[in-house]
N, C-alpha and C positions, 0 to 999 in steps of 0.2 A: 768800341762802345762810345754814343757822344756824349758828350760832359754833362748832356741834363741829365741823363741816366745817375751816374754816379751822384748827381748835386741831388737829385730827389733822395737818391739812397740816403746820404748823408743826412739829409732834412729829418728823414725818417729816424735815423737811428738818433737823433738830438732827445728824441721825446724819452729816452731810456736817461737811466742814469749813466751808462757808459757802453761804450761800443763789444767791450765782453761782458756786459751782462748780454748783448744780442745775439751774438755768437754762442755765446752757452748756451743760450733759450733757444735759437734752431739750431744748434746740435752743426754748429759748422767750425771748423777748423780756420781760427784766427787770421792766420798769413793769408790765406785763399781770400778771406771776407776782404783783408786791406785789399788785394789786387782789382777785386769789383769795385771799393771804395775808388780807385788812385785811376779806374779807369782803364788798365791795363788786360785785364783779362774779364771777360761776357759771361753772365752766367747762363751755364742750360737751361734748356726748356725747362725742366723737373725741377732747377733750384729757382730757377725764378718764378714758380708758383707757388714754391715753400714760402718765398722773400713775400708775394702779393699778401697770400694766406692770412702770414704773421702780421703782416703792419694792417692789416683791412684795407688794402685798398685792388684794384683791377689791374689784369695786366697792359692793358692801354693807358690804364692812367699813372704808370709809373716812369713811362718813357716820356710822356708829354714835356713839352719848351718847360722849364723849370718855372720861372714867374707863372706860368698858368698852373702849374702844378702846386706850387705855395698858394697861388688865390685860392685851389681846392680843400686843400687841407685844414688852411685856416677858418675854411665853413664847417669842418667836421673836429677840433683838435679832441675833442672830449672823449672820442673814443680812443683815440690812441694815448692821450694820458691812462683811461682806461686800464687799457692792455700793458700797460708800463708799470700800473701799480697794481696789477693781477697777484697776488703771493699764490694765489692757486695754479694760474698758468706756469710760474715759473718751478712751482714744483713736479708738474704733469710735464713740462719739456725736461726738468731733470732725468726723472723717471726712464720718457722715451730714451735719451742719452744713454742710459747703462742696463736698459732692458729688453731690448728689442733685439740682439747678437742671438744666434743660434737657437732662431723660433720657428723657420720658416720648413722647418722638418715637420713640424707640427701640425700644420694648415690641412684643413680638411672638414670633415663632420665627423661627430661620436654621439654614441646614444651614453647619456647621462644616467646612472643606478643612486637613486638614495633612497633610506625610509622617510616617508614623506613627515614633513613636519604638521600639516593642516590634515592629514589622514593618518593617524598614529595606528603602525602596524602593519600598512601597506608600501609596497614600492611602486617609488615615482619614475617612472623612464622620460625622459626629454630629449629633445634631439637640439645639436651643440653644432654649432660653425665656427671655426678659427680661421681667419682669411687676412690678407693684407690688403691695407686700404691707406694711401698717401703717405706710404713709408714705413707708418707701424700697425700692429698685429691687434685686431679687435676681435669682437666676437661675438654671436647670437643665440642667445638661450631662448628655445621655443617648447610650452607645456602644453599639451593637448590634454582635456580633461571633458568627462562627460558625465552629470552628477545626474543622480538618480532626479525624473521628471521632465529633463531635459531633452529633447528631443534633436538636437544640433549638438556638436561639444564647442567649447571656448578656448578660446589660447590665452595666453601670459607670455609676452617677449618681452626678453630682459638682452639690454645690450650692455657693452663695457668691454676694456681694453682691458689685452695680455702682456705682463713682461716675464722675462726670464733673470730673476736673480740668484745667483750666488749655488748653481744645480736645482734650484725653485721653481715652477712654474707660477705665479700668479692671477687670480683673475678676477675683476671684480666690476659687476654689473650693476644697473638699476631696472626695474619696469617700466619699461616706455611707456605703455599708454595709460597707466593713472599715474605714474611717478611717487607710489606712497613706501618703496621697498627697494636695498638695497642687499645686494648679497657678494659675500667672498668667499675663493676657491681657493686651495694650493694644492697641488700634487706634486705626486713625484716625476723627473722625467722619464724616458724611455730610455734605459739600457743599455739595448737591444738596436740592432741594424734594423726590423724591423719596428715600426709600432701597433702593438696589441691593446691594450690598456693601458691607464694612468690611477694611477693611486691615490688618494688625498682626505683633505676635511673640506668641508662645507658649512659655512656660517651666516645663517638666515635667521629672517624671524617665519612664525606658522601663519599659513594663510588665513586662517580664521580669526573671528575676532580679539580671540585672547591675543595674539600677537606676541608670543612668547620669543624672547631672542632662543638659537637652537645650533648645535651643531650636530653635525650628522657627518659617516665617515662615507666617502663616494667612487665612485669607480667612473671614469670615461672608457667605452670600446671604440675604438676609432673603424670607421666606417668605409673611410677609404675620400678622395680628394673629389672625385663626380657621383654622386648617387642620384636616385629617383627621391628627391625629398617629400614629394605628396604619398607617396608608398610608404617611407620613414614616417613619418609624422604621422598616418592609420596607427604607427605601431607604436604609437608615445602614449602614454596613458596611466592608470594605477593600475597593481598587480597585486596577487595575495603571493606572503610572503617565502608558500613552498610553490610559487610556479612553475610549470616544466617551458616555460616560454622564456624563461630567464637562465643562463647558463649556470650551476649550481655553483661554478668559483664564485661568482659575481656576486650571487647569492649569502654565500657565505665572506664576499670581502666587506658586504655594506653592515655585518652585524654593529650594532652600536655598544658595545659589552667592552669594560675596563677589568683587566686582570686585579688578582687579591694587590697586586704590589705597585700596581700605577698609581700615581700620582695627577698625574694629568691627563686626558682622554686624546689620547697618539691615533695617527694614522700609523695604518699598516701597509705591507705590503701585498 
């Protein structure tokens, strides 16, 4: 590796308050980082797109003669101050660091069951993607809804990353294309050798204009890793509550009903 390499690194990692807070923040193991610093050892393809990613900058322009390399930097330093004083980045690389281990069993599509918040009384089916993208586990919530008048139906995609903490799944999205809504998931995980469903609460607001915060208890069926998703997505939509379109467990997992002795509104199994 030639010494600009390493000097740009360094350049780069100056804009931090210290070289383990960089190393904590990409999720990279200390001793390895010095050996890229000292020159000694090259990073792979895959870690040196992590290294571009994180600092903003290209991967041609990290190898550059180092004087040309500092003359570019010093045209842009505000973003990478930026990214130094991020308190949100550096909690979302926390995050990836201890929640991304044993999720990759998960990855696939699931048709989503809750009673809808914006249609009280009816179930919502959605169609869900858990996939891996640049190392950690994201995900895409897609609503196909067809209201009365309407002659086309409309979607609502909601994107947001998954971790796995502590036997937890978490997940939590926002609506991409008006950005006015965010939502959280947790379920339980899979058991089982196989996976069947997942268990959990859901915590949204109603799509309507009341905008009531809401939780509702929810079911994922997992669909399998390749599907016909234009076929899946015909079959997203509201349901009345005794469908025979709807598995009757399922039916009866999404009831929202608190026993005489809870205290607080639990997911079930």
């Amino acid at each position: 590796m030639s010494d600009d390499f390493k000097d740009n690194l360094r350049l780069l990692c100056s804009y931090y308050k210290s070289t383990a807070e960089v190393c904590r923040r990409l999720g990279i193991n200390r001793p390895q980082f010095n050996r890229y610093l000292s020159g000694t050892n090259r990073p792979s393809a895959n870690t040196m797109r992590r290294f571009c990613e994180f600092f903003g900058v290209e991967n041609h322009e990290i190898v550059l003669p180092h004087q040309e390399f500092l003359r570019l930097v010093q045209t842009r330093p505000v973003s990478l101050k930026q990214q130094s004083s991020s308190v949100a980045a550096a909690h979302l690389s926390r995050l990836n660091e201890l929640g991304q281990t044993g999720l990759a069993s998960y990855y696939g599509y699931y048709f989503e069951y809750y009673l809808s918040m914006a249609h009280p009384g009816e179930i919502l089916r959605t169609l869900i993607c858990i996939e891996e993208h640049d190392g950690h586990a994201v995900y895409q919530r897609t609503e196909r809804l067809l209201e009365d008048g309407r002659s086309k139906p409309f979607h609502n995609v909601y994107k947001g990353m998954v971790q796995f903490l502590s036997g937890r799944i978490f997940l939590m999205d926002y609506e991409s294309l008006t950005g006015v809504e965010m939502t959280q998931t947790i379920l339980f995980p899979s058991f089982k050798s196989r996976i069947d469903r997942l268990n959990g609460l859901r915590l949204g607001v109603s799509g309507s204009g009341e905008r009531m915060p809401c939780c509702a208890r929810v079911v994922y069926e997992y669909l399998g890793e390749k599907i016909d998703q234009y076929r899946a997505l015909r079959q997203c939509g509201l349901y009345s509550r005794d469908s025979e379109d709807i598995d009757f467990g399922i039916r009866q997992s999404i009831i929202n009903q608190m026993a005489p002795d809870e205290w607080h509104f639990r997911a079930r199994f």
